[in-house]
C-alpha positions in Angstrom: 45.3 -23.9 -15.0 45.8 -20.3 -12.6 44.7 -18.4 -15.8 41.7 -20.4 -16.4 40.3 -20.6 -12.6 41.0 -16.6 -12.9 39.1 -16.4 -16.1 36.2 -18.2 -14.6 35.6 -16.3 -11.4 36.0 -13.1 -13.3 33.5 -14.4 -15.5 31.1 -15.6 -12.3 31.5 -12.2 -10.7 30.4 -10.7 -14.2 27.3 -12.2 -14.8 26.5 -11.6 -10.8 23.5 -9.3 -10.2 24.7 -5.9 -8.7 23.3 -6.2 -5.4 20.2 -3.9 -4.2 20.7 -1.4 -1.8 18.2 -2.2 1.1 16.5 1.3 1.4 15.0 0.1 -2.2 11.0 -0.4 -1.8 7.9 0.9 -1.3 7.7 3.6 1.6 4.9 4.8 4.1 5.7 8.4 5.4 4.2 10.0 8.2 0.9 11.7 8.3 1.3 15.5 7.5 -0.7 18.5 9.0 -3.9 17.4 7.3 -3.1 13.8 7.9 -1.9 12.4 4.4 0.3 9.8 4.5 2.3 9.4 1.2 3.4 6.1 -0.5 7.3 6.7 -1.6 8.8 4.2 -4.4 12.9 4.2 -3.6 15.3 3.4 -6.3 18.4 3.5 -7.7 19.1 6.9 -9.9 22.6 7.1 -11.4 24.4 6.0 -7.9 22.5 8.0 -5.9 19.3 7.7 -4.1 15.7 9.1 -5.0 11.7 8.6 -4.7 8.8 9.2 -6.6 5.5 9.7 -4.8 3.2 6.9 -5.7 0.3 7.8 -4.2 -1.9 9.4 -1.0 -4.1 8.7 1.5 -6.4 10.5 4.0 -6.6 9.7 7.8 -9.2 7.4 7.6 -7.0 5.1 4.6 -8.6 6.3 2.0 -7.1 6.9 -1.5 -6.6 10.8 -2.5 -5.9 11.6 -6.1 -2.9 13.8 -6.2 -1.7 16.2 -9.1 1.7 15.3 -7.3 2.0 11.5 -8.2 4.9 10.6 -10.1 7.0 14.5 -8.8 10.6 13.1 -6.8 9.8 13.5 -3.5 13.7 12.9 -2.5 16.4 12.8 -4.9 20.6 12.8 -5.0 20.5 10.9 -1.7 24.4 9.3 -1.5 24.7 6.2 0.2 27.5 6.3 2.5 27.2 2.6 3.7 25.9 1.6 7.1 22.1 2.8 6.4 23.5 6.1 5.8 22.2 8.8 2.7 23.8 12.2 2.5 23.9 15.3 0.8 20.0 14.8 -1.0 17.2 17.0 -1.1 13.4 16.2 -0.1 10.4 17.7 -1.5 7.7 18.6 1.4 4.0 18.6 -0.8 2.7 21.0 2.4 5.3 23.7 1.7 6.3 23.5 -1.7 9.3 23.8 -1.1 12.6 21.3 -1.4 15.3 21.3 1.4 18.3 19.3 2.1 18.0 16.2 3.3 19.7 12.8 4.4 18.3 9.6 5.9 19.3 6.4 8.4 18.0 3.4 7.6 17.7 0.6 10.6 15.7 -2.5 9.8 12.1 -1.1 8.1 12.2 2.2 9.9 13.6 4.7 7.6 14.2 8.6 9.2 13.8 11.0 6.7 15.6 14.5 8.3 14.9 17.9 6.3 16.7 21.3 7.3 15.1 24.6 6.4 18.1 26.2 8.1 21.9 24.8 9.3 20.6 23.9 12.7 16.3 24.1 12.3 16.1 19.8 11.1 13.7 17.6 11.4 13.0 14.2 12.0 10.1 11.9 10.0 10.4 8.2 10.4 9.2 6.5 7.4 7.7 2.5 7.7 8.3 0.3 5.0 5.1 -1.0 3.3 4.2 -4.8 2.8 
C-alpha cells in the first residue's frame, strides 16, 4: 500500500506544471532621453532570465516602428529567489551598448540596474503592463 501511495504522488508531482517565475510578463520601461518607453516580453531561457523588446512608443503614446523589435534587451539574468536576478546583461537601444545587469522584483515594480563601471550603476524601475 506505501509503494503505491508513493507511486501515485510521484506521479501527481510529475504531471504538475513547473511553476512560473513571477517576473514573467509584459514590461513597461521608463522613458529614455528622447522619451521612448519600451514594451519588454520576460521569459524563461534555459534557467535563466531574458527579454525581447516588443515594441516602442513616443511621449505622447504613440506607436514607433523600431528596427530593434524582437533584439534581447536583457538576457542570462539568474534568479536567485526572493525577486532577485543576477549576473545578466541589458541592452540600452540609446547607447548601443550592453552592460551588466541584475534586477529586484517587488510586487509590479521591477528595477532594472545597469553598470557601465564597478561602482557607476543605475537604477530604472520598470511597471508591469495590463
Amino acid at each position: 500500500m506505501k509503494t503505491l501511495l508513493g507511486a501515485a504522488l510521484a506521479l501527481a508531482g510529475l504531471a504538475a506544471p513547473a511553476l512560473a517565475d513571477p517576473v514573467f510578463g509584459l514590461w513597461r520601461t521608463e522613458p529614455d532621453a528622447r522619451g521612448v518607453v519600451s514594451m519588454i516580453q520576460i521569459v524563461d531561457c534555459d534557467d535563466r532570465i531574458c527579454g525581447r523588446l516588443v515594441s516602442t512608443y513616443d511621449a505622447a503614446g504613440r506607436p514607433l516602428d523600431s528596427p530593434h523589435i524582437g533584439r534581447a534587451y536583457i538576457w542570462d539574468m539568474e534568479p536567485r529567489g526572493s525577486g532577485r536576478y543576477r549576473d545578466g546583461r541589458q541592452w540600452l537601444p540609446d547607447r548601443g551598448q550592453d552592460y551588466r545587469a541584475r534586477m529586484e522584483l517587488a510586487g509590479d515594480r521591477l528595477t532594472v540596474t545597469h553598470c557601465t563601471l564597478p561602482l557607476m550603476c543605475r537604477d530604472q524601475v520598470w511597471r508591469r503592463a495590463n
